[in-house]
N, C-alpha and C positions, 0 to 999 in steps of 0.2 A: 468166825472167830472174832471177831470185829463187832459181831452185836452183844455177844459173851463179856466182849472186853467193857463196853459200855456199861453193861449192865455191874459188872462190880463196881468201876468207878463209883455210879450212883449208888451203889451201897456204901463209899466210901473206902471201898482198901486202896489202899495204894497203891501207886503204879509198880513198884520193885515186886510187891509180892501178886498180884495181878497177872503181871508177866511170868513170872515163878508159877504160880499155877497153870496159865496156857502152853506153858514152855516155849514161849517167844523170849526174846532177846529185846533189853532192853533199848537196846539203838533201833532194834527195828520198827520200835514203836512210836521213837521221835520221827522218824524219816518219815514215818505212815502218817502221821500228824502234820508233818510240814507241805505234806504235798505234794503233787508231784513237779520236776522240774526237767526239765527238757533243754538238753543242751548245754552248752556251757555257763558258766553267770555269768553278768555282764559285764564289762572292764571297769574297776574304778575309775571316778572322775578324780585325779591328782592333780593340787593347787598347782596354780602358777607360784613358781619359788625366786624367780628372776635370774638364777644361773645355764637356764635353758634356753638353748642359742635361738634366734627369731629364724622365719621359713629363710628370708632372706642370707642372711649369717649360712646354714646349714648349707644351701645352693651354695655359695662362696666353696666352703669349706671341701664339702666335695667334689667342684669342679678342681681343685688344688689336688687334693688327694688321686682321682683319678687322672692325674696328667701322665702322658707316655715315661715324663722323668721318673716317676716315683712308685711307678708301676712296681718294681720288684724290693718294696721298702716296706718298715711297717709301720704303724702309726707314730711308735716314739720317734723311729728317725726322722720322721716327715715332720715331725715336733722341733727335733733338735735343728734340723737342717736350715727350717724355715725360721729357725728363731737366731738362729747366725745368721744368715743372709739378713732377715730386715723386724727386727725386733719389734720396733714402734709402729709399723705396718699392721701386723696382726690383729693386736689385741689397743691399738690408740692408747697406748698408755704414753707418758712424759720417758723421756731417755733417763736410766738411773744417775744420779750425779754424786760423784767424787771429789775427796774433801784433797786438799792438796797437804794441806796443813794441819793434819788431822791430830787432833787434842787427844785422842783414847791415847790411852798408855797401858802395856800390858803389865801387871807386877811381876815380878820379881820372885822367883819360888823364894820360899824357903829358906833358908841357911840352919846348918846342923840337923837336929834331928826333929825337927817339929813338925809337926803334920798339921795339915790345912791350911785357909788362907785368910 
């Protein structure tokens, strides 16, 4: 079928009516075309983005996660838990800071019947 098929090409018909005439399917033809492949394909190579933890960070994190404490917790609470115990610890960020004398002011709804603000 395959010397059939060549031989129209080189006459020019097109592949939609080529295949229409051998009664193959037109996927079957690109597949036949592409090759054969074996196995699976191979993994992307995906950039470095910088939000992906280093080998070292991930060791960290895991030894944390499988400790005898937290054995029966799941990721969030091991999130929440560890982020009350020691916040700045985790992730070296600066402690959040609070304004004592804090300038915002909330306004004032409304009065009567007006809508919006």
């Amino acid at each position: 079928m395959s010397a059939t098929f060549v031989e129209l090409r080189a006459a020019a018909v097109p592949i939609n009516r080529s295949c229409a005439l051998l009664g193959r399917a037109r996927a079957t033809h690109y597949r036949h075309t592409r090759g054969l492949v074996h196995g699976p394909r191979p993994a992307r190579a995906v950039p470095e983005n910088g939000q992906a933890l280093s080998a070292a960070e991930r060791a960290a994190v895991l030894t944390l996660i499988n400790t005898e404490s937290y054995a029966d917790l799941s990721i969030g609470q091991i999130w929440a838990r560890e982020l009350r115990i020691r916040p700045a610890a985790i992730w070296d960020l600066p402690p959040l800071r609070t304004q004592t004398n804090s300038t915002l002011v909330m306004p004032e709804p409304p009065q009567g019947g007006e809508r919006g603000w």
